[in-house]
PARO-574154 format. One record per residue (C-alpha): residue in one letter; y, z, x; residue number from 1. Coordinates in Angstrom, 2 decimals. Each point is the difference from the previous one (the first is absolute). Layout:
% residues N
a:Y:Z:X:NUM
...
% end
This chain:
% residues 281
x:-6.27:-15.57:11.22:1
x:-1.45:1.60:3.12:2
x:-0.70:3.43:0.25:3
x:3.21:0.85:2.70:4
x:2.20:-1.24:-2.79:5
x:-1.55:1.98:-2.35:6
x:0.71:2.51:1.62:7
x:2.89:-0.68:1.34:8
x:0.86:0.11:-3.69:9
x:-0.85:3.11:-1.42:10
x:1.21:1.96:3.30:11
x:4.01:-1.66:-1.46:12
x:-1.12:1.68:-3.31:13
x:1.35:3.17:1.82:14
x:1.79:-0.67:2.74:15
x:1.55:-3.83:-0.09:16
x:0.11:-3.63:-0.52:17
x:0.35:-3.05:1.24:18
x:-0.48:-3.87:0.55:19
x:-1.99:-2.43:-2.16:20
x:-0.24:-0.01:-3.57:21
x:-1.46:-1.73:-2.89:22
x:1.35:-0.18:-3.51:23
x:-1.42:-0.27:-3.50:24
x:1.63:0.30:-3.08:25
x:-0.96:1.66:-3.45:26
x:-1.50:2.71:-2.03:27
x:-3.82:-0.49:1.24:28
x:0.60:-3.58:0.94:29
x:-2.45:-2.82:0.56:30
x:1.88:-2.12:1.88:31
x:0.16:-1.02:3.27:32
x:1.21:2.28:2.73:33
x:2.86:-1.43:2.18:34
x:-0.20:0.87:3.88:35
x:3.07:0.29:1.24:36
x:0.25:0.42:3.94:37
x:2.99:0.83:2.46:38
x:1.08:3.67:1.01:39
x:3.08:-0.03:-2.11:40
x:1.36:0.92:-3.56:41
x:-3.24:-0.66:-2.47:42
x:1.86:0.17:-3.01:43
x:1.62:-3.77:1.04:44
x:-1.17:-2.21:-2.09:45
x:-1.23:2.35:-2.92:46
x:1.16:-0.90:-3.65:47
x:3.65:1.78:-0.10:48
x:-0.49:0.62:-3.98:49
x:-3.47:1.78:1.05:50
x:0.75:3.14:-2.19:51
x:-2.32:2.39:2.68:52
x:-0.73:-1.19:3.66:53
x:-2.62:2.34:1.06:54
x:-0.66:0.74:3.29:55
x:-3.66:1.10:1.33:56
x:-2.58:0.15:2.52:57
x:-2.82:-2.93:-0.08:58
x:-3.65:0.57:-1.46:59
x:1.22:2.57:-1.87:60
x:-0.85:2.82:2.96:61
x:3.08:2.14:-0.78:62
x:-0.57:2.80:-3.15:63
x:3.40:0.80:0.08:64
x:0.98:-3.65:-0.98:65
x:-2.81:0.13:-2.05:66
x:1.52:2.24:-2.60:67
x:3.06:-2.81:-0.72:68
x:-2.44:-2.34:0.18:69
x:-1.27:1.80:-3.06:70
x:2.56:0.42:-1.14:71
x:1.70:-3.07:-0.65:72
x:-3.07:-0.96:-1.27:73
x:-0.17:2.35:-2.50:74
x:3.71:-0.15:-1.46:75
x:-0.61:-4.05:0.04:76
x:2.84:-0.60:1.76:77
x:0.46:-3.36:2.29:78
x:0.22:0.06:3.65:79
x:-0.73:-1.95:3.18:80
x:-1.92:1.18:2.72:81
x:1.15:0.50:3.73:82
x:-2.91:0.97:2.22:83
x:1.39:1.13:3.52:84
x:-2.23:0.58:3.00:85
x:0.69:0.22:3.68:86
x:1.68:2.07:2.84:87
x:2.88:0.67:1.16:88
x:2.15:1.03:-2.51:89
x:2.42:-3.31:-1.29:90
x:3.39:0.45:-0.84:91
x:-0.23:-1.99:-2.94:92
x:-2.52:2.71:-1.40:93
x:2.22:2.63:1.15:94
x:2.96:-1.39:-2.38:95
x:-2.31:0.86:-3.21:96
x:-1.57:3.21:0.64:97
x:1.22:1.78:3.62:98
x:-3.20:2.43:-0.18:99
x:-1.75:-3.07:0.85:100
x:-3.15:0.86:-2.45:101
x:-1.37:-1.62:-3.01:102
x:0.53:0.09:-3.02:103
x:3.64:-1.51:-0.70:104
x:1.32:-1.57:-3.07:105
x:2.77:-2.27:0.20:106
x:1.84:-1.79:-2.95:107
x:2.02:-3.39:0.81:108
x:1.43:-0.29:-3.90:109
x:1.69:3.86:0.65:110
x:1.93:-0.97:3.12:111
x:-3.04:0.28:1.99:112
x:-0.61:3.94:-0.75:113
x:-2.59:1.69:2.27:114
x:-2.39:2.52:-0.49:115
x:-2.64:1.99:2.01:116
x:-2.54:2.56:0.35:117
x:-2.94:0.08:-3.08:118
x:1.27:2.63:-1.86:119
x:3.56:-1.20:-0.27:120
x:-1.38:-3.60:-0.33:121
x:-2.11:0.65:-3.10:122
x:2.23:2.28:-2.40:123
x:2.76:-2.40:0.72:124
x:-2.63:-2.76:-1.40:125
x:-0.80:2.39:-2.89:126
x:4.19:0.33:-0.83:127
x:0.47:-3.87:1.07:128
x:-2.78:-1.22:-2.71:129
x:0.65:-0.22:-3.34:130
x:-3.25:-0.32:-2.39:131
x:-2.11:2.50:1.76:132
x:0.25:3.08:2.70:133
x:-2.38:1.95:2.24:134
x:2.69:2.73:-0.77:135
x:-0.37:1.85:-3.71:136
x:3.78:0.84:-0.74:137
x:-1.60:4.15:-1.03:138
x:2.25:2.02:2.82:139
x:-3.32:2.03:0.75:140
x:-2.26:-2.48:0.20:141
x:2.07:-2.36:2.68:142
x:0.09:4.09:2.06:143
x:-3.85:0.00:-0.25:144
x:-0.42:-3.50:1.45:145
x:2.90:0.62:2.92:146
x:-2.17:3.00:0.81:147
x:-3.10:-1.28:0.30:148
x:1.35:-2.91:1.91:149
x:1.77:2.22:2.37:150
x:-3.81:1.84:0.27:151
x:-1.37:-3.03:1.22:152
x:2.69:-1.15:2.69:153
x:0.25:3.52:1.37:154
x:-3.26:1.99:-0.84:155
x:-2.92:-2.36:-1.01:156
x:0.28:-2.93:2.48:157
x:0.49:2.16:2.55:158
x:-3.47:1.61:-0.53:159
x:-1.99:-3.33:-0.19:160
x:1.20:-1.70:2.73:161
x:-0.54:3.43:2.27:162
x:-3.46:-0.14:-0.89:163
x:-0.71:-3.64:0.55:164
x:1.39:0.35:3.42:165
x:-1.16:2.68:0.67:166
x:-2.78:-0.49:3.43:167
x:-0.90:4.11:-0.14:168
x:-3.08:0.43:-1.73:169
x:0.52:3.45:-0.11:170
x:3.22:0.02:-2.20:171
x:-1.36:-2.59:-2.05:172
x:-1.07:2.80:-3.02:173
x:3.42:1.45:-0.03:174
x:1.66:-3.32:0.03:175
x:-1.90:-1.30:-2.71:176
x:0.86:3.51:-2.02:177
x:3.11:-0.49:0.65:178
x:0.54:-3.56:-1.45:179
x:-2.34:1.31:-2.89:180
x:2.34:2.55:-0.89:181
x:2.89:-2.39:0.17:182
x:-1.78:-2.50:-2.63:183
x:-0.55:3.19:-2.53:184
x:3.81:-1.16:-1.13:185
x:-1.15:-2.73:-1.31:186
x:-3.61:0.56:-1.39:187
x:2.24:3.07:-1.91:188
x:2.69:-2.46:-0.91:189
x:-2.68:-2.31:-2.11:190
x:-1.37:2.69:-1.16:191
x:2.70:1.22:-1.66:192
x:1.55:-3.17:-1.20:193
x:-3.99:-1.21:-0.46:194
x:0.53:-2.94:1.44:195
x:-0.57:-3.06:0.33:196
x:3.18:0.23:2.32:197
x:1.58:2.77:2.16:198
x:2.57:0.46:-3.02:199
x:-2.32:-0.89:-3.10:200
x:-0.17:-3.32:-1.64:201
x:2.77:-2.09:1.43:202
x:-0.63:-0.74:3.46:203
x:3.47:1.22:2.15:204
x:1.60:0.02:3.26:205
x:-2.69:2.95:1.14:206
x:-2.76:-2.02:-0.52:207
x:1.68:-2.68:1.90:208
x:1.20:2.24:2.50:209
x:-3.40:1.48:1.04:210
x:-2.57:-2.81:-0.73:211
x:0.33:-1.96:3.14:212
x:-0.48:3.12:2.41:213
x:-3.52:1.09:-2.56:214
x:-1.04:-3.57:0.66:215
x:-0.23:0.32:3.15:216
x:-1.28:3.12:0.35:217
x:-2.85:-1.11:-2.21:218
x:-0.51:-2.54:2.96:219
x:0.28:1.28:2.73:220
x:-0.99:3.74:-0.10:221
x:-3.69:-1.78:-1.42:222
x:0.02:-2.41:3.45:223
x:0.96:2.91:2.48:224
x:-0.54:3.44:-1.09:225
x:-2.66:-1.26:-2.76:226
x:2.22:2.20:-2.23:227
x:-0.42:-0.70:-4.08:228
x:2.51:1.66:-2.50:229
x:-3.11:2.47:-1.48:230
x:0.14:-0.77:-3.80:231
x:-0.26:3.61:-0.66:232
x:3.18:0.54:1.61:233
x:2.01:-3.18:-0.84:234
x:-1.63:-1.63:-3.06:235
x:3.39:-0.45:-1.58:236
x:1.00:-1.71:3.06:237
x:-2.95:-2.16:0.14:238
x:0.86:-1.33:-2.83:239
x:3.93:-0.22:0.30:240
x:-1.32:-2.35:3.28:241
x:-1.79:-2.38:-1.99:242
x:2.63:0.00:-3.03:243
x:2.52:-1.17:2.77:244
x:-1.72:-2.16:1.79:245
x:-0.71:-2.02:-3.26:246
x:3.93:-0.60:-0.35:247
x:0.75:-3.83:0.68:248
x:2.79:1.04:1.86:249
x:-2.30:2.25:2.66:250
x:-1.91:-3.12:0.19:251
x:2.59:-1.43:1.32:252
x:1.45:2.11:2.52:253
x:-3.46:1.12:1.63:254
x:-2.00:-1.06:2.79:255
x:-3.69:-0.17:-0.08:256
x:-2.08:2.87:1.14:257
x:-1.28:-2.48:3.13:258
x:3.30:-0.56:0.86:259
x:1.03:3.71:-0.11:260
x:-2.42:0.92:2.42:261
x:0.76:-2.64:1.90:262
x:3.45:1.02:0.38:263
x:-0.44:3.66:0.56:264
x:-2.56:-0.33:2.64:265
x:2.48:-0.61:2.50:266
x:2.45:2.96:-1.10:267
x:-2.93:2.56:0.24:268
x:-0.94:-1.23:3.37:269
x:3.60:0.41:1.16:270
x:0.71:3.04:-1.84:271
x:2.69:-1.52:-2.05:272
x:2.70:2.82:-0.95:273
x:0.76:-1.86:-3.24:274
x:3.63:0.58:-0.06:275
x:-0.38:3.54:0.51:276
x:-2.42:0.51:-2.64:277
x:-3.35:0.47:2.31:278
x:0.66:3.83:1.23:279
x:-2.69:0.37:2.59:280
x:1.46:0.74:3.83:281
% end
């Protein structure tokens, strides 16, 4: 894949979609990947008894689709891949999730139900599974994970992709103490569960929720600001980090740290806005 469509790619993570595809099928499958070209409905000539058509970006590039990727994973439940690229919008991609953005979930044996956007994606996997969920049933645990996802989409991510982009040196402290102060939720969440996970043993929805975002913080912060978490401020997180990344379904659903810089090279020279999540003017 060249680097345009790479791009091309994770730019439809947050704003939209469109022509080529490829499509694989299974829970981390082996087999062959089918291309399938043309600029119209990709889901022609998927299996129609597919229980979960899942629809993402190629390479892996978006985080948001990253967390269903997960998350099927983890609940074991079968699905085929649909990787989208391309611009302008199609109206075929339009049909399954108007927003335009990845992820979407949509389910041929249930009259062709569709769902999108990460959050809603993933506890519907967690109620649609039966032998396992991301999502203990305790009324006050499911509140703790729902708030610290809700601290990364509108608190945390917002902080780390400020200071990446950020090209003032001189706000580059405050940024950074800002972010900092947005990942004390989380060192203070595994503290007080003690870990290994954001809620304790069982690895949930939060953990799924933040992990891609921390991944590529770890990444890229290191290649542009030269920015380490400090163990003596984040050695809970440090750890949390590598207990994730162990998880066969991460493995999965990540790209390599060559191909992450690769990829964000070209939004920090353009000064990307990220969907809204990059705050410098």
């Amino acid at each position: 894949m060249t680097m345009k469509a790479l791009i091309t790619g994770l730019i439809s993570c947050s704003i939209h979609l469109t022509t080529g595809f490829a499509v694989s099928t299974g829970r981390f499958s082996t087999r062959p990947t089918t291309e399938l070209r043309g600029g119209y409905d990709a889901t022609i000539g998927a299996d129609p008894s597919t229980p979960i058509q899942f629809f993402t970006l190629p390479g892996n590039t978006c985080p948001y689709a990253q967390r269903t990727h997960i998350a099927l994973g983890e609940l074991g439940l079968p699905f085929d891949i649909t990787e989208v690229s391309g611009m302008p919008k199609p109206d075929w991609y339009l049909k399954i999730n108007p927003r335009g953005k990845v992820p979407a979930l949509r389910i041929p044996t249930a009259d062709n139900a569709v769902i999108y956007e990460s959050a809603i994606c993933n506890e519907f996997l967690c109620d649609h599974a039966t032998a396992q969920s991301l999502m203990p049933a305790d009324p006050f645990i499911r509140a703790k994970i729902r708030l610290l996802n809700d601290h990364c989409d509108n608190v945390f991510a917002k902080t780390q992709f400020t200071y990446l982009m950020n090209k003032d040196d001189a706000k580059d402290v405050e940024l950074c103490k800002e972010m900092e102060n947005a990942l004390v939720a989380y060192e203070d969440a595994l503290k007080e569960s003690k870990g290994p996970y954001l809620l304790g043993e069982d690895f949930t929805l939060a953990d799924v929720h933040a992990f891609p975002f921390l991944q590529r913080l770890v990444i890229t912060l290191k290649h542009w600001k030269d920015y380490e978490l400090p163990n003596d401020k984040f050695p809970n997180i440090l750890t949390w980090i590598d207990s994730c990344a162990g998880r066969e379904s991460v493995k999965e659903s990540s790209m390599s740290q060559e191909k992450t810089i690769e990829l964000y090279e070209r939004f920090v020279g353009a000064d990307y806005k990220f969907g809204g999540l990059n705050k410098n003017k």
